[in-house]
Residue frames as qw, qx, qy, qz and C-alpha x, y, z in Angstrom:
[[0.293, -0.879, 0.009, -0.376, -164.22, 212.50, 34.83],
 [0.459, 0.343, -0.492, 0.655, -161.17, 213.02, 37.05],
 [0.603, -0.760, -0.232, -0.072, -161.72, 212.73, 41.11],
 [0.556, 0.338, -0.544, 0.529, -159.14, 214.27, 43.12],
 [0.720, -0.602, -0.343, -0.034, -158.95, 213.51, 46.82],
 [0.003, -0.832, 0.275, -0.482, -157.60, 216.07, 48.68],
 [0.473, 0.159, -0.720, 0.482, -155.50, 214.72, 51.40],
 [0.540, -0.795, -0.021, -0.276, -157.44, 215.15, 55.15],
 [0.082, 0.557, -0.678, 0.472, -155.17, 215.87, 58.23],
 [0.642, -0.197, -0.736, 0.090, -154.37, 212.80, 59.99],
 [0.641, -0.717, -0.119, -0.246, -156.26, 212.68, 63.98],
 [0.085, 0.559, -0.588, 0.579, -153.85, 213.16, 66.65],
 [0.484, -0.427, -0.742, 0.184, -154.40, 211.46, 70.11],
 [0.277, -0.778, -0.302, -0.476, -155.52, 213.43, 72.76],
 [0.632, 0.075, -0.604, 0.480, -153.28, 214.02, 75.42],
 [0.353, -0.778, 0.125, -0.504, -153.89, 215.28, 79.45],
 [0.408, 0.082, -0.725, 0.549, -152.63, 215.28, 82.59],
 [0.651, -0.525, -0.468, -0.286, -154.76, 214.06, 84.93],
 [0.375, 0.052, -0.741, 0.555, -153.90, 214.18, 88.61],
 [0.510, -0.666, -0.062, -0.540, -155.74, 214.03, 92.21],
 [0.383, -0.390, 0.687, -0.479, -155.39, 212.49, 95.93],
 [0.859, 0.174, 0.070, -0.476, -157.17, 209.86, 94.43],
 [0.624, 0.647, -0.411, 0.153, -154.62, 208.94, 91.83],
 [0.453, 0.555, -0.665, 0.211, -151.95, 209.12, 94.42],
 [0.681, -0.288, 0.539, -0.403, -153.57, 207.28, 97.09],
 [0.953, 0.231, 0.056, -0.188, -154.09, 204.09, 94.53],
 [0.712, 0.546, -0.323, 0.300, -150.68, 204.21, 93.37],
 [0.159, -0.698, 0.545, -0.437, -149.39, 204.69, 96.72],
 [0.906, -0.083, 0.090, -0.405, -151.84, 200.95, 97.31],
 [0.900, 0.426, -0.020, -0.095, -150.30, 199.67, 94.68],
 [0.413, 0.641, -0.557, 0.329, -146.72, 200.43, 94.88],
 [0.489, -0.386, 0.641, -0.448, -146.82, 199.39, 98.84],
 [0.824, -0.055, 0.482, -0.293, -148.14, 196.07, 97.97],
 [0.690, 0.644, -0.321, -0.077, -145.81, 195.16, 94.97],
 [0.796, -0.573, 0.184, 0.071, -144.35, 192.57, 96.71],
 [0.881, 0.162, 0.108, 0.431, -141.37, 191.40, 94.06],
 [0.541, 0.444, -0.075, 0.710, -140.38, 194.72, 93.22],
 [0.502, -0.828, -0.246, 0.054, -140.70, 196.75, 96.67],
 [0.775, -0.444, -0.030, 0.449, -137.15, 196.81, 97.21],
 [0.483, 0.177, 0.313, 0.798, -136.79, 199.15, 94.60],
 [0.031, -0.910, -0.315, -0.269, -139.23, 201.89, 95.15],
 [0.364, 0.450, -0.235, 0.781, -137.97, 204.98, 96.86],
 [0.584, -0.509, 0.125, -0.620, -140.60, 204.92, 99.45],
 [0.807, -0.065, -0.586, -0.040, -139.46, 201.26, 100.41],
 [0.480, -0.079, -0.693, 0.532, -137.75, 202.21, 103.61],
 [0.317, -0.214, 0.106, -0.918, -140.32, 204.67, 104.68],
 [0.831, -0.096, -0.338, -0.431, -143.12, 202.03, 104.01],
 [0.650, -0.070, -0.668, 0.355, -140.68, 199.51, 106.26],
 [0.096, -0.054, 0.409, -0.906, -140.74, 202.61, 109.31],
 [0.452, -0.121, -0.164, -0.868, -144.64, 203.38, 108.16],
 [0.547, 0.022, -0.818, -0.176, -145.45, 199.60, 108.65],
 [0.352, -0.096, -0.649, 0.668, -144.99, 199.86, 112.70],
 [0.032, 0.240, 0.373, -0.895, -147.11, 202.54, 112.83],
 [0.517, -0.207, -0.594, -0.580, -150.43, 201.07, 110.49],
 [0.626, -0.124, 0.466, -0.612, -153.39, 200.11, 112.82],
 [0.310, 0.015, 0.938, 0.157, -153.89, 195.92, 111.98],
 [0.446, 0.631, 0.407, -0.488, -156.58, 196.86, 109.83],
 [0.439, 0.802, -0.200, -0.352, -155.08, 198.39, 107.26],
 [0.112, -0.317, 0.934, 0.124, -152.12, 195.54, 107.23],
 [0.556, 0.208, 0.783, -0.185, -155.11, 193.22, 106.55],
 [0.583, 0.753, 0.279, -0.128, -156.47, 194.93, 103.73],
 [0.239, 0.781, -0.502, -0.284, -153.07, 195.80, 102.34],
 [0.239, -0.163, 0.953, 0.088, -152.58, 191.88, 102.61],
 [0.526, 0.435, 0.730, -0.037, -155.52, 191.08, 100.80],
 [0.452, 0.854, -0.092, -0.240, -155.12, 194.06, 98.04],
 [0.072, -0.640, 0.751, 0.149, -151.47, 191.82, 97.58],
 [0.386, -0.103, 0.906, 0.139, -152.78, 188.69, 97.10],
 [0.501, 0.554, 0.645, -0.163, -155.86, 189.98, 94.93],
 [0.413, -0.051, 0.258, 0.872, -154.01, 192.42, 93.11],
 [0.026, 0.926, 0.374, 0.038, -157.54, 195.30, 93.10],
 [0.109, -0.724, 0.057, 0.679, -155.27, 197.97, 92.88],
 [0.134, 0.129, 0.700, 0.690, -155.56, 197.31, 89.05],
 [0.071, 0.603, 0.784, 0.131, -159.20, 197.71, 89.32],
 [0.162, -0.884, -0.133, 0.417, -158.97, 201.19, 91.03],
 [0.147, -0.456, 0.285, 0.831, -156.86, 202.23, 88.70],
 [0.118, 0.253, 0.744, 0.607, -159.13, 201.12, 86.13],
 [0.131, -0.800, -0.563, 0.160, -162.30, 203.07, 88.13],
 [0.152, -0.721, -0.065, 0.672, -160.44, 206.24, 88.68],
 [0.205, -0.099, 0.612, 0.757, -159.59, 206.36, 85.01],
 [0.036, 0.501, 0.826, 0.256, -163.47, 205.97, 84.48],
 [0.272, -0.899, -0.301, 0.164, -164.72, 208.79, 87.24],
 [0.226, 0.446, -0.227, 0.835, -161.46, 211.43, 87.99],
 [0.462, -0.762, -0.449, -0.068, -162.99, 211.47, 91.14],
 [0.503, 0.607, -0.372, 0.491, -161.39, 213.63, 93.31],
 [0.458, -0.468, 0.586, -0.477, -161.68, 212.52, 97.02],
 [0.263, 0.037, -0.962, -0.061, -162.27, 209.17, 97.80],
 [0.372, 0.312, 0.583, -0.652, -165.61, 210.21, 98.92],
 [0.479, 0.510, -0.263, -0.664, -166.46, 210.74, 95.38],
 [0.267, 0.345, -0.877, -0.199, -164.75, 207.76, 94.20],
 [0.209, 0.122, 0.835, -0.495, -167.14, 205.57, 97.15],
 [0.419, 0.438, 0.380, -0.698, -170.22, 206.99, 95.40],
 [0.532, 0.462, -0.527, -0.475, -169.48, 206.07, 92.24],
 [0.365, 0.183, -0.912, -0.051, -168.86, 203.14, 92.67],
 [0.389, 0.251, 0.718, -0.520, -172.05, 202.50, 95.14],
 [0.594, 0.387, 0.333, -0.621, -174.12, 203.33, 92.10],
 [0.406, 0.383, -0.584, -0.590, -172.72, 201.82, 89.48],
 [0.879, 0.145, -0.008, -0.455, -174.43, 198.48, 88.04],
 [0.849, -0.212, 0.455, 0.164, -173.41, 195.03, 88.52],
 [0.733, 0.466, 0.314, 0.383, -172.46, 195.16, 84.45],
 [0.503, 0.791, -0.100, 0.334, -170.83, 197.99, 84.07],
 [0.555, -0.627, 0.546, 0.010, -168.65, 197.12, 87.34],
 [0.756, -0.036, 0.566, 0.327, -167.22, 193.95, 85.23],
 [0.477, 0.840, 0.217, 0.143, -167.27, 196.14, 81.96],
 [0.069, -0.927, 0.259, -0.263, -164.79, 198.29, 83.78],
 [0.493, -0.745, 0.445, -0.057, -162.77, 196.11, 85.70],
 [0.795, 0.151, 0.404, 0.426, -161.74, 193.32, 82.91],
 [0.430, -0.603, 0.388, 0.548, -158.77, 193.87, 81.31],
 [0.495, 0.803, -0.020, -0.331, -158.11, 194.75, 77.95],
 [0.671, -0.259, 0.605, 0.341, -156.11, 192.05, 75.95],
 [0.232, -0.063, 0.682, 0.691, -156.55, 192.49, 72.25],
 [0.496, 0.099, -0.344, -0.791, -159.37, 193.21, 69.25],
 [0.498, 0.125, -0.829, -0.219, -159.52, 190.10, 68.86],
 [0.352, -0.367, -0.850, 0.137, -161.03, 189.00, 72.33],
 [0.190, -0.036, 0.110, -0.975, -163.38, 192.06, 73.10],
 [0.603, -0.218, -0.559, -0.525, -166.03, 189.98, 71.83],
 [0.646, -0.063, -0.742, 0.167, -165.26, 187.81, 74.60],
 [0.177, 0.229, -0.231, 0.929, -164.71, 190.76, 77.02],
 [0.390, -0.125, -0.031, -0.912, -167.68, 192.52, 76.49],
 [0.654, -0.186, -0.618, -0.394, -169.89, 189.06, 77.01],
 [0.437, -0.137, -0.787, 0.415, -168.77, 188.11, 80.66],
 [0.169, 0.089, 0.487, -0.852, -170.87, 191.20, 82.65],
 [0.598, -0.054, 0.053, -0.798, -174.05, 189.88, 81.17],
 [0.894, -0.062, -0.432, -0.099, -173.44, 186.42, 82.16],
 [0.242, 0.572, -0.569, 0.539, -171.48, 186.65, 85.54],
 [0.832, -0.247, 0.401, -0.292, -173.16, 184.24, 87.67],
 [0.986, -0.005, 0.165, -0.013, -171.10, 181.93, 85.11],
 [0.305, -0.865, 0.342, 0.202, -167.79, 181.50, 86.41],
 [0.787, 0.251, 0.540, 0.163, -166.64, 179.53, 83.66],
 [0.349, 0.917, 0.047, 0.188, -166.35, 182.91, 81.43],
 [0.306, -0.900, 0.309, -0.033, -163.99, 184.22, 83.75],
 [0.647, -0.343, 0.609, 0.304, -161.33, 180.84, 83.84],
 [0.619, 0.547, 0.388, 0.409, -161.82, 181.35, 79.71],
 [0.330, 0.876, -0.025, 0.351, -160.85, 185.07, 79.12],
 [0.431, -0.778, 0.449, 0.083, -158.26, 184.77, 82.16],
 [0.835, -0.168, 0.314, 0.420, -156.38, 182.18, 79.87],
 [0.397, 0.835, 0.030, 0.381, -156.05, 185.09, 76.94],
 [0.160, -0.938, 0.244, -0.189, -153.37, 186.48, 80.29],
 [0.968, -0.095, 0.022, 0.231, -151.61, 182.90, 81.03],
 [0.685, -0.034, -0.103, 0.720, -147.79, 183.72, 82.08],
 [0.101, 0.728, -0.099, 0.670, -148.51, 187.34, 82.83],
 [0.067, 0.321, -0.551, 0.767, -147.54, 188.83, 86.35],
 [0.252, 0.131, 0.677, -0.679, -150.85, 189.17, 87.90],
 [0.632, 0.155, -0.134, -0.747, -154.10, 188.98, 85.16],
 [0.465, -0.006, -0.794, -0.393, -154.50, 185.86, 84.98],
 [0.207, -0.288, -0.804, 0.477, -154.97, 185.32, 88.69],
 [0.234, 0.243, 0.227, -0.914, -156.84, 188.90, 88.95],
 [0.468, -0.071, -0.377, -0.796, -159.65, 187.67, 86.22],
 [0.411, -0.200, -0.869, 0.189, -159.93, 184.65, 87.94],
 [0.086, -0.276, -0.555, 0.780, -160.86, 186.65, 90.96],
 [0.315, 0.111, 0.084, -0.939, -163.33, 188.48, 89.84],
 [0.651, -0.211, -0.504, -0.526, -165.48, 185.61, 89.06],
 [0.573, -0.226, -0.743, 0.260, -164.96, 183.99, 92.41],
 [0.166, -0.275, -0.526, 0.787, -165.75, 187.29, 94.46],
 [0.029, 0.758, 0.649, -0.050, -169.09, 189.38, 94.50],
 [0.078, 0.747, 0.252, 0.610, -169.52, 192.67, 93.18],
 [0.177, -0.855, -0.028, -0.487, -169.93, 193.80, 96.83],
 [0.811, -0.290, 0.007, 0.508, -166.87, 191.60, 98.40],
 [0.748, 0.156, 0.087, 0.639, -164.63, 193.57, 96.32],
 [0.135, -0.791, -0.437, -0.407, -166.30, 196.70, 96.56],
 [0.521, -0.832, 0.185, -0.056, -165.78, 197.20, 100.25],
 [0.820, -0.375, 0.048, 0.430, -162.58, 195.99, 99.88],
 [0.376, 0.494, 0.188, 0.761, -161.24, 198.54, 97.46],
 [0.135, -0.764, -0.108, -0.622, -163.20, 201.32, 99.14],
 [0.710, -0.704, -0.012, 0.024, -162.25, 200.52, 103.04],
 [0.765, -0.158, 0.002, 0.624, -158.34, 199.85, 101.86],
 [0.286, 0.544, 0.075, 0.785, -158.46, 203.54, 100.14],
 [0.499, -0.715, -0.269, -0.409, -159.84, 204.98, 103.14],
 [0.835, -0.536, -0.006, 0.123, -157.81, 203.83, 105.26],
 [0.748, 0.013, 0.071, 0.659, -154.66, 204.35, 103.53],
 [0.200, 0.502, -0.025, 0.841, -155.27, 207.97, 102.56],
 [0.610, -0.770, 0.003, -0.186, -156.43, 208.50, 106.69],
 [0.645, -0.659, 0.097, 0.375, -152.89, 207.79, 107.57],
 [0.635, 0.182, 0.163, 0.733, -151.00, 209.10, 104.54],
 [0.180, 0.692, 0.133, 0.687, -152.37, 212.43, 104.59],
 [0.667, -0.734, -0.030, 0.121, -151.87, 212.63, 108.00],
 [0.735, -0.172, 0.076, 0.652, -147.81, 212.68, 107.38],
 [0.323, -0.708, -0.042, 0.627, -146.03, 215.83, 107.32],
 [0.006, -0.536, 0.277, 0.798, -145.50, 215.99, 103.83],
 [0.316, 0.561, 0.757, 0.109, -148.56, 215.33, 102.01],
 [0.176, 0.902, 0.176, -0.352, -149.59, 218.79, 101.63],
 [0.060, -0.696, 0.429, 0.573, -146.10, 219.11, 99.56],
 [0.427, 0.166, 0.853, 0.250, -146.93, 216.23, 97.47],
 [0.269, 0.702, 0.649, -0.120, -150.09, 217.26, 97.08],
 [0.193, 0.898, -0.094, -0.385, -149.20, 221.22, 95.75],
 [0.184, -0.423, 0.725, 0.512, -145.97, 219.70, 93.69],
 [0.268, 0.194, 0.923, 0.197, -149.04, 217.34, 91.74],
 [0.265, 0.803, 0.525, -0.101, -151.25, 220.36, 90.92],
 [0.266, -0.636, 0.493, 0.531, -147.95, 222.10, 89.83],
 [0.259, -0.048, 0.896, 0.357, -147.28, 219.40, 87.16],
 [0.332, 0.517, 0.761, 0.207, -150.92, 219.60, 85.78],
 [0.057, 0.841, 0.176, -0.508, -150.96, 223.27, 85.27],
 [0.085, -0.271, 0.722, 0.631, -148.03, 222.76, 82.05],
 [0.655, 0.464, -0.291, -0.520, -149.44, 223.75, 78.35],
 [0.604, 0.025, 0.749, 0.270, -149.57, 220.41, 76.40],
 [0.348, 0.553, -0.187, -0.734, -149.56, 221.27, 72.75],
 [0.777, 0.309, 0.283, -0.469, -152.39, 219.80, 71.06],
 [0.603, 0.676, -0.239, -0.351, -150.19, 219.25, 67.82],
 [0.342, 0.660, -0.659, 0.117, -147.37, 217.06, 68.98],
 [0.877, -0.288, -0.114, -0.367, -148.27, 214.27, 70.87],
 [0.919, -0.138, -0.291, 0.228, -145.78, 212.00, 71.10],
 [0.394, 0.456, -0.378, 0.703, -143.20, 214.55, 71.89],
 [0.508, -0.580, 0.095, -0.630, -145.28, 215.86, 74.25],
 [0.942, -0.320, -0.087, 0.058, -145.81, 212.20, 76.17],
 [0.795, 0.104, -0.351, 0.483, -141.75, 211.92, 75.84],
 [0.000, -0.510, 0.253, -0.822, -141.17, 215.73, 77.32],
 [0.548, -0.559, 0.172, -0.598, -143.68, 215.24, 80.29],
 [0.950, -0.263, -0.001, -0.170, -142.75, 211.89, 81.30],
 [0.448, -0.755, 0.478, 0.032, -139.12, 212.31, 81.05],
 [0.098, -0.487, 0.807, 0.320, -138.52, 210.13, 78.45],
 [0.643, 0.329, 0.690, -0.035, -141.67, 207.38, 77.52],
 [0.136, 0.202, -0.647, -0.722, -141.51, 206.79, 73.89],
 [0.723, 0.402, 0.450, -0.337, -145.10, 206.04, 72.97],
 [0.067, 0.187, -0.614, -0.764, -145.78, 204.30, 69.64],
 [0.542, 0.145, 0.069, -0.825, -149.57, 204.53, 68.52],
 [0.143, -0.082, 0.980, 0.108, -152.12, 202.36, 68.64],
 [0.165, -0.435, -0.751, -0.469, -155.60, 201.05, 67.11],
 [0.383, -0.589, -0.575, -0.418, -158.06, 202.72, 68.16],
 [0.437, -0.432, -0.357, 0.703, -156.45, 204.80, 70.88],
 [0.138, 0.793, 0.204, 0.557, -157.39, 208.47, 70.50],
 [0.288, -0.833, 0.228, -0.413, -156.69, 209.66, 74.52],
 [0.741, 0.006, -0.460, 0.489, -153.86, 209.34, 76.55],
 [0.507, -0.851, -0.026, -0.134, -153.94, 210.29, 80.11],
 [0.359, 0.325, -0.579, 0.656, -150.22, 211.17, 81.85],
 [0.632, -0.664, -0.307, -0.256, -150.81, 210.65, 85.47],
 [0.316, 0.550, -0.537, 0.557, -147.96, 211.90, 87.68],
 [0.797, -0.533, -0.200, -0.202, -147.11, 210.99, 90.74],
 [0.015, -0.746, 0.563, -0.356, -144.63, 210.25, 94.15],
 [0.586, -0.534, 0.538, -0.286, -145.36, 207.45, 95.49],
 [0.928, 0.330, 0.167, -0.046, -144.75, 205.07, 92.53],
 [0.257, 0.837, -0.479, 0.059, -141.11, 206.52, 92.21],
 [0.027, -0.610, 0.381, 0.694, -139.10, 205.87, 90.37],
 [0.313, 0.169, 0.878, 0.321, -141.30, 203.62, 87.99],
 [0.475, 0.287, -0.160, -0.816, -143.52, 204.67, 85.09],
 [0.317, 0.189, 0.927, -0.075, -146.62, 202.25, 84.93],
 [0.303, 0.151, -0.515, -0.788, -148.64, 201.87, 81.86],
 [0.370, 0.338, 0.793, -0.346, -152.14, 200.69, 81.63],
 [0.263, 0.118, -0.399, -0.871, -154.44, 200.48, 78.54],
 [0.475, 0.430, 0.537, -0.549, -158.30, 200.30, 78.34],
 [0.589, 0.500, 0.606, 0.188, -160.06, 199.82, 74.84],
 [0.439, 0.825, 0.096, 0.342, -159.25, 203.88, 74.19],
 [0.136, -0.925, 0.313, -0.166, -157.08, 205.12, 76.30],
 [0.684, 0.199, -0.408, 0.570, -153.50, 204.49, 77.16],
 [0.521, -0.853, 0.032, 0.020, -152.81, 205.70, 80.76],
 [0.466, 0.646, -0.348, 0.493, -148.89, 206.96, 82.04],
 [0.655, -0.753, -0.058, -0.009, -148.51, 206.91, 84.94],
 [0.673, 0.516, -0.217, 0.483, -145.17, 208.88, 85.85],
 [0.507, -0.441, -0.274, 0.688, -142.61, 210.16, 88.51],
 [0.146, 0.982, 0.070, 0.093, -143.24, 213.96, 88.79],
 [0.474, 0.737, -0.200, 0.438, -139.81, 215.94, 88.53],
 [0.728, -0.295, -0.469, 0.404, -137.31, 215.59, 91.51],
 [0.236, 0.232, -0.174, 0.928, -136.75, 219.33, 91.34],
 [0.482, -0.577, -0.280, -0.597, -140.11, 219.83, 93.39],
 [0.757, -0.593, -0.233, -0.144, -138.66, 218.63, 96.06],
 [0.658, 0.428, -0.094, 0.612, -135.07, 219.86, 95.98],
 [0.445, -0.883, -0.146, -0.035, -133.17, 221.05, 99.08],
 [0.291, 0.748, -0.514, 0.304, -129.61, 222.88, 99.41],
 [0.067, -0.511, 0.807, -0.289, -127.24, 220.37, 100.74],
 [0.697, -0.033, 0.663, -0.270, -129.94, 216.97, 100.32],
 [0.083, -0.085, 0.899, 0.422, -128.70, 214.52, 97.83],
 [0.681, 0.129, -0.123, -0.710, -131.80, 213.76, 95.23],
 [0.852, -0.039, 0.474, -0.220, -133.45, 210.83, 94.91],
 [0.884, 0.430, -0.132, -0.127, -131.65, 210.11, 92.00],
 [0.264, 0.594, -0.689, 0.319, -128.23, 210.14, 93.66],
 [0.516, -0.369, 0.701, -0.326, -129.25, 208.03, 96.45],
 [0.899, 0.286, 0.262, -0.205, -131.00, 205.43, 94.25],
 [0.627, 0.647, -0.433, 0.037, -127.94, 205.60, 91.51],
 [0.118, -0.672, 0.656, -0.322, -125.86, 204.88, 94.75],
 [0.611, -0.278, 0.696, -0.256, -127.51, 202.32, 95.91],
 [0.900, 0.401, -0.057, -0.159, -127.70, 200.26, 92.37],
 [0.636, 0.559, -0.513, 0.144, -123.89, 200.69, 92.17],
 [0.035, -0.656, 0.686, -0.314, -122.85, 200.08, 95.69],
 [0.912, -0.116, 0.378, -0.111, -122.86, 196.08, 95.40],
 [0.060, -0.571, 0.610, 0.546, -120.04, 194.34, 93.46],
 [0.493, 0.127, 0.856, 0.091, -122.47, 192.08, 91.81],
 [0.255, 0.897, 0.247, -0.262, -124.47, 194.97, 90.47],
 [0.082, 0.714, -0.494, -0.489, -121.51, 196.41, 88.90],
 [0.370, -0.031, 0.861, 0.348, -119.96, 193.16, 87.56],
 [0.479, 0.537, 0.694, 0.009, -123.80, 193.12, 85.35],
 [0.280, 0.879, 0.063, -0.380, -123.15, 196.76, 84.29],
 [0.039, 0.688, -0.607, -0.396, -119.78, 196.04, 82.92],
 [0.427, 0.186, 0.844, 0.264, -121.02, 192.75, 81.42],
 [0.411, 0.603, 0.679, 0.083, -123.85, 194.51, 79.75],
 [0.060, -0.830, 0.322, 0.453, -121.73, 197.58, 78.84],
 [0.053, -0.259, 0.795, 0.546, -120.08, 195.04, 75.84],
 [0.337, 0.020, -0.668, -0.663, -123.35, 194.25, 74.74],
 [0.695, -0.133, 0.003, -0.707, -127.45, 193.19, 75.15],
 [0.159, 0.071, -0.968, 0.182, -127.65, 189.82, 77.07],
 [0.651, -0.344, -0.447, -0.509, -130.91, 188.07, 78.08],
 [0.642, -0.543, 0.381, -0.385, -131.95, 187.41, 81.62],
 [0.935, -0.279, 0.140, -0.166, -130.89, 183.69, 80.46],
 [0.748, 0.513, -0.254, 0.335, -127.26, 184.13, 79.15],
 [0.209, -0.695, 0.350, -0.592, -126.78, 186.14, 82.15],
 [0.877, -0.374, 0.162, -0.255, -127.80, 183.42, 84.22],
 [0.900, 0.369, -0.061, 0.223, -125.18, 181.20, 82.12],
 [0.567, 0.532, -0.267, 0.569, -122.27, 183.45, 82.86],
 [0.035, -0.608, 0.504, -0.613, -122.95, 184.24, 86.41],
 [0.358, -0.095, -0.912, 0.174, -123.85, 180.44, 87.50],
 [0.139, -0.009, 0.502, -0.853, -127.33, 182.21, 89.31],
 [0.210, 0.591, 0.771, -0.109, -130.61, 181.61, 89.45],
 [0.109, 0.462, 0.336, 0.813, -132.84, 183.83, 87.49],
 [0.429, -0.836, -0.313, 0.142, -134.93, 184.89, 90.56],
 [0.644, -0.483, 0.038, 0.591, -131.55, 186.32, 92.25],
 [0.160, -0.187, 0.282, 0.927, -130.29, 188.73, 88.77],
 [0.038, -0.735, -0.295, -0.610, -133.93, 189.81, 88.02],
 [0.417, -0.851, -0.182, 0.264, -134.23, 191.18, 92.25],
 [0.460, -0.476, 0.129, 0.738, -130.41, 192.66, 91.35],
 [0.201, 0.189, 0.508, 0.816, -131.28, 193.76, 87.56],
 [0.010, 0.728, 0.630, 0.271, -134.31, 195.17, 89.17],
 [0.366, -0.837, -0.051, 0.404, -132.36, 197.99, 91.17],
 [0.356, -0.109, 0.391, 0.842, -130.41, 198.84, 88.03],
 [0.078, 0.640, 0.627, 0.437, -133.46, 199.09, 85.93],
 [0.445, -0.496, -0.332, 0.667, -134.25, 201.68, 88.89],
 [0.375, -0.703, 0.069, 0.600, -131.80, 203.95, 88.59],
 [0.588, 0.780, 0.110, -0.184, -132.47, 203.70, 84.76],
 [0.190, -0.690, 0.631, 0.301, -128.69, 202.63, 84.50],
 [0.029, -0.024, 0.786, 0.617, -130.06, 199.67, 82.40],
 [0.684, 0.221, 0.049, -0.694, -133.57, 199.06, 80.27],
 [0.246, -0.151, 0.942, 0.171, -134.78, 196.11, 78.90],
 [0.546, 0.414, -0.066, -0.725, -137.02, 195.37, 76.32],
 [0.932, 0.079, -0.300, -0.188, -138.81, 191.58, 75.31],
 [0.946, -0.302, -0.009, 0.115, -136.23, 190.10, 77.75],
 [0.637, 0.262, -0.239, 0.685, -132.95, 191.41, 76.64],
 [0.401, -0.839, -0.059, 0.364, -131.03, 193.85, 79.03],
 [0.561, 0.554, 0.009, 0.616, -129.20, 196.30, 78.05],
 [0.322, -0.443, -0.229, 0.804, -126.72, 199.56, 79.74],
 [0.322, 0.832, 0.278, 0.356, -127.90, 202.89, 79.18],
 [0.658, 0.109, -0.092, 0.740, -125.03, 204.70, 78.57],
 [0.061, 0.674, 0.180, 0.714, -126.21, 207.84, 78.66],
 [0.617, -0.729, -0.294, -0.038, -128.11, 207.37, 82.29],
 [0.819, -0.261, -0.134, 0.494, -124.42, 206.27, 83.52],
 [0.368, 0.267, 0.052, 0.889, -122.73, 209.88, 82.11],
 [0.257, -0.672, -0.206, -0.663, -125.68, 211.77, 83.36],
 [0.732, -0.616, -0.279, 0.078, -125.40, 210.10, 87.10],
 [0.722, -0.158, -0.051, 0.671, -121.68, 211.00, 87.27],
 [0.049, -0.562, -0.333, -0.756, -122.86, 214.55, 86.35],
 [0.603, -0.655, -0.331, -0.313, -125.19, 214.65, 88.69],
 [0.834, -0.407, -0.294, 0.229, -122.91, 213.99, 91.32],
 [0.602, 0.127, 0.044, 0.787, -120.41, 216.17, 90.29],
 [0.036, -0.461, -0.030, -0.886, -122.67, 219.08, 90.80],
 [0.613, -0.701, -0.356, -0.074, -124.01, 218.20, 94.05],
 [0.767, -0.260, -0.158, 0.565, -120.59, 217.86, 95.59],
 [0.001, -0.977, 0.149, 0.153, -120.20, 221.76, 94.00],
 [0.711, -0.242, 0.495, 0.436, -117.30, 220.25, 91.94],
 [0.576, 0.693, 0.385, 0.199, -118.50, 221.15, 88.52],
 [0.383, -0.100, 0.314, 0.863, -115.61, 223.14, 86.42]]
């Protein structure tokens, strides 16, 4: 007897766009307290004005959400709830359980240590778990320190800190004159069709350019736009979901005769002569952060702060440590400029 197995259509991922005050209050947390790469945001000299005019409160708790890095956690809560005030967000997180707080707020490192994962919220009086699944993060940016933390603070230390810094921050951001445009330009952006059938395009079209490539056991991906995280797209994955977190479009905020943020940001990458000098080195070809170092006699500290204002302006990318120019960016800025100025043939 002869079986034939029809082919079955293969599962797509699931893609939305997600957005609230919520969303961009955390990412507003988070980008403010990013100490290394501050200097690059587009809110950085606002946030240097805005600074003068915080009550010492909130400087405290924005100094302890820097050294504890909990804006990871909130983003890992809102991803859980969509709340959509930070009243909402407060309540949730009053009732949830001691276990499915740590369930939620470790990080996601591989298959392979889920096991390991999923054991620490029903043993979390032993901090011992916590200095074991924080070495699975060893030379990243901030997880290794952040699991750490969470065994060494209480459920309801961290708690009120998360839920007094959000409070506090979206009581004086939405207080500024142009929240309310944020705020209508981000329910804009989630009103666009996503079509069900095309996924990755889709991710690359709404985000402006992220190439996703699929993983295990991912089925939903959330696009989370946003303004105060400009001009970076931050990525965050949970056991199913991949998260996006992107700059919303620059034409929402587009005024006759004010340069866009990308012309001011392109400006400031190129107007240093050290900055150039790296584009036109990495214009003949992909160099690592340490070959670079080699040919311009610098510390690495010194050409990632200068390769991080190129990266920016998206004039180069890099990818497992090499750097590369993106040509394209560079033809498209010079563009750009040309039709501000009303030059364009």
């Amino acid at each position: 007897m002869k079986h034939l197995l029809s082919a079955q259509p293969a599962d797509n991922a699931h893609v939305v766009i997600e957005s609230s005050s919520v969303w961009e209050v955390i990412l507003g947390i988070a980008g403010y307290t990013y100490a290394q790469l501050r200097h690059s945001f587009d809110l950085d000299e606002e946030w240097k004005q805005w600074k003068g005019e915080m009550n010492r409160s909130l400087l405290e708790h924005l100094e302890a959400i820097q050294e504890t890095n909990l804006w990871y956690a909130m983003l890992l809560l809102q991803n859980r709830w969509n709340a959509g005030t930070i009243q909402e967000f407060s309540n949730q997180l009053q009732a949830m359980t001691e276990e499915a707080f740590y369930v939620t707020l470790l990080p996601y490192k591989n298959r392979d240590a889920e096991a390991s994962r999923k054991e620490i919220p029903l043993h979390v009086h032993q901090k011992n778990r916590f200095t074991e699944y924080a070495a699975y993060f060893k030379g990243h940016d901030y997880l290794e320190d952040y699991v750490r933390l969470l065994g060494e603070k209480s459920c309801g230390e961290l708690s009120l800190l998360m839920i007094t810094v959000m409070e506090e921050w979206h009581g004086f951001i939405s207080t500024q004159p142009f929240w309310e445009k944020w705020m209508q330009a981000l329910a804009h952006e989630t009103r666009q069709t996503v079509k069900p059938d095309a996924p990755l395009e889709e991710i690359e079209r709404i985000t402006g350019g992220v190439k996703y490539v699929p993983e295990p056991s991912v089925w939903n991906i959330k696009l989370v736009p946003h303004v105060s995280y400009r001009p970076w797209v931050l990525q965050l994955r949970t056991p199913d979901t991949m998260l996006f977190f992107y700059p919303v479009n620059e034409e929402y905020f587009a005024e006759p005769g004010v340069p866009s943020s990308d012309l001011i940001r392109g400006h400031k990458a190129l107007g240093d002569e050290l900055r150039l000098k790296l584009l036109f080195q990495l214009q003949k070809g992909p160099l690592s952060l340490q070959e670079l170092s080699g040919q311009f006699h610098m510390s690495k500290t010194t050409l990632h702060h200068q390769l991080s204002l190129l990266k920016a302006a998206k004039f180069v990318s890099a990818e497992k440590g090499i750097y590369s120019a993106n040509v394209k960016q560079i033809q498209s800025f010079s563009k750009k400029l040309t039709q501000y100025l009303g030059k364009e043939e």
